[in-house]
TIKE-574351 format. One record per residue (C-alpha): residue in one letter; z, x, y. Coordinates in steps of 0.2 Angstrom, whole numbers, padded with zeros to 4 digits, always signed. Example, Ala and Ser with C-alpha at 12.3 -4.5 7.8 and 13.67 -1.06 7.14 Angstrom:
a+0039+0062-0022;s+0036+0068-0005;
***
This chain:
x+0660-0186+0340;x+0661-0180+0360;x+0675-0167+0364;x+0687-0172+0377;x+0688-0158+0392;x+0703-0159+0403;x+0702-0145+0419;x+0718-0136+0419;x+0713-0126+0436;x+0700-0128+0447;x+0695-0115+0458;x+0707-0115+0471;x+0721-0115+0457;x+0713-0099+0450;x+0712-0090+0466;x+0730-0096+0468;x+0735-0089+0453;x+0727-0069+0454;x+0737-0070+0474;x+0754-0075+0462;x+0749-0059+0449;x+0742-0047+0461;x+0758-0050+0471;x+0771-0051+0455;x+0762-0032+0448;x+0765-0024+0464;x+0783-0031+0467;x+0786-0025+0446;x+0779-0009+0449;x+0787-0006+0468;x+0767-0003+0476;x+0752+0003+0469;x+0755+0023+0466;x+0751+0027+0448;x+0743+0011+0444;x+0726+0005+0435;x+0718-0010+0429;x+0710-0011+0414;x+0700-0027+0411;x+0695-0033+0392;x+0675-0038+0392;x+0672-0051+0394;x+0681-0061+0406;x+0697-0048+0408;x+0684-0037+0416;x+0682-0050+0431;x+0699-0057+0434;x+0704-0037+0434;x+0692-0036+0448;x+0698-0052+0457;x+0715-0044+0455;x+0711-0025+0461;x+0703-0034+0477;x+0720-0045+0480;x+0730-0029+0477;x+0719-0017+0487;x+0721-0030+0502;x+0740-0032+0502;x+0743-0013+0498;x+0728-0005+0508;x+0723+0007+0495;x+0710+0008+0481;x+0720+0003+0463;x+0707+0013+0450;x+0697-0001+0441;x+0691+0001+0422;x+0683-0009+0407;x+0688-0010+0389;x+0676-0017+0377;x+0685-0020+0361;x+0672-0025+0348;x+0674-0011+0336;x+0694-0012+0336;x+0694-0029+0333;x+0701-0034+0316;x+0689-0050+0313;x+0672-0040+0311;x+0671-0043+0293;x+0671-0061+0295;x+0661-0063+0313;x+0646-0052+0308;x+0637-0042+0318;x+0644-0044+0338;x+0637-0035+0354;x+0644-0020+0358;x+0649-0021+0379;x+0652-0002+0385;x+0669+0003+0391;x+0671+0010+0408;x+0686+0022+0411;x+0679+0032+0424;x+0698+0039+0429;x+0712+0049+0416;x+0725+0035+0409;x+0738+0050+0405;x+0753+0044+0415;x+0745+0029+0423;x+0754+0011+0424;x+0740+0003+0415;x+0738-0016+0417;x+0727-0023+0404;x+0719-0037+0412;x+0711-0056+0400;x+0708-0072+0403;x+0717-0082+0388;x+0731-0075+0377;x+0729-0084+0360;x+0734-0074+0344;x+0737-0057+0352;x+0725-0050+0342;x+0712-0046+0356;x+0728-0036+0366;x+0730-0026+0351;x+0714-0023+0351;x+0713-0016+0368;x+0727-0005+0368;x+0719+0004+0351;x+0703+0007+0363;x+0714+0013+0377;x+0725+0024+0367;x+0708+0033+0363;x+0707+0038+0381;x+0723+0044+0386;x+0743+0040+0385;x+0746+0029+0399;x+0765+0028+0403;x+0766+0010+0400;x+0756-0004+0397;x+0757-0022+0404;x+0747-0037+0401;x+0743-0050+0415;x+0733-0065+0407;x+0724-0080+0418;x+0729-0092+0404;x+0743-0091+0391;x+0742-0103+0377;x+0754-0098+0365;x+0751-0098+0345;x+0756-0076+0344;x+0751-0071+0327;x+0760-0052+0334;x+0774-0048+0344;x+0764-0048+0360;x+0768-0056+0377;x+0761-0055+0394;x+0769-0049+0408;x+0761-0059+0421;x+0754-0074+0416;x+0745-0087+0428;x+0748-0103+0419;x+0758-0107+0404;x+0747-0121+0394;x+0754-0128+0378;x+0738-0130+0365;x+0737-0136+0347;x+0730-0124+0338;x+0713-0134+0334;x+0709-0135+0353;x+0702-0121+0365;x+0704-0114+0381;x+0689-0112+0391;x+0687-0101+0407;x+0671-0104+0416;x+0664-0090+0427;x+0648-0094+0439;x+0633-0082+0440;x+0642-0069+0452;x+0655-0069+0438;x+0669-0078+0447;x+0680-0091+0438;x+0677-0109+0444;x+0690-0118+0431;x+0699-0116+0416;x+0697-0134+0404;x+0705-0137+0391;x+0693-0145+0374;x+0700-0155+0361;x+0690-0159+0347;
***
C-alpha cells in the first residue's frame, strides 16, 4: 500500500518560518550579546545555520555557531544497533552562554534530552532554549520549544519529513501517512 505525503511547507514557507524565529530569539533575548546556536546533526545543524545567517543580518554581528551529535546520549541504542557517530563542533566556551539548541522535528523529546546531556559535557550554559522547524506534539518528557516554526498535529503512526537538497537547505517539510 502507497503512503500518502501531504507538504506542510514548501520552501518559501520554511525561509518564512527561520525569518519568524531568528526574529522571535533576538526580541526574547533583547540582541544577540551572550548568545550561541547549537544545532542537533542532522538537520538542526542546518536550520541553526539558516538561523545564525538571519540573526547575523538583522543584528550585524557574528552569533557563534556549534554542532551537537548526540548518538551516544541517546537512550534508544539498545534497540537501533549500531548508528554513525557525527562529530560535535563546539569550537567556542558555553559557560554563561544563551544557548539555543537548534532541530528540525520535536516528537518525543527524547532527542532534546539528549542534546542537552551532550552539551552539559562542554560547559554550563546559562540557559538553554529550543527553537524547532516543526512541532508535532506526542512529548513523552516535560520538554517544549521555545520557538517553534509550525505547530502540525500528527497521529502517532505518521511521520514528519524535512527534506534538505544537496547544499543542505530545506526545500519542504511533508507529512507521510501510512
Amino acid at each position: 500500500m502507497a503512503k500518502a505525503e501531504t507538504m506542510i511547507l514548501d520552501k518559501a514557507g520554511i525561509a518564512r518560518a527561520i525569518t519568524r524565529i531568528a526574529h522571535e530569539i533576538l526580541e526574547y533575548n533583547k540582541g544577540c550579546e551572550n548568545l550561541a546556536l547549537i544545532g542537533i546533526r542532522t538537520g538542526g545543524d542546518h536550520l541553526a545555520s539558516l538561523i545564525q545567517s538571519g540573526i547575523n543580518g538583522i543584528e550585524g554581528g557574528e552569533v557563534p555557531l556549534g554542532t551537537v551529535d548526540i548518538t551516544m546520549y541517546r537512550d534508544d541504542l539498545a534497540v537501533r544497533g549500531n548508528l554513525p557517530i557525527g562529530k560535535t563542533e563546539i569550537p567556542f566556551p558555553l559557560d554563561g552562554k544563551h544557548v539555543v539548541l537548534v532541530d528540525d522535528v520535536l516528537y518525543t523529546g527524547r532527542t532534546i534530552r539528549s542534546a542537552m546531556d551532550a552539551l552539559m559535557d562542554f560547559g554550563r550554559p546559562s540557559t538553554i532554549q529550543l527553537a524547532v522547524l516543526i512541532d508535532r506534539g506526542h512529548r513523552e518528557l516535560p520538554i517544549r520549544a521555545d520557538y517553534v516554526g509550525r505547530n502540525v498535529p500528527t497521529a502517532r503512526e505518521e511521520d514528519v519529513e524535512v527534506v534538505f537538497n544537496e547544499e543542505k537547505t530545506p526545500v519542504e517539510v511533508r507529512l507521510i501517512k501510512p
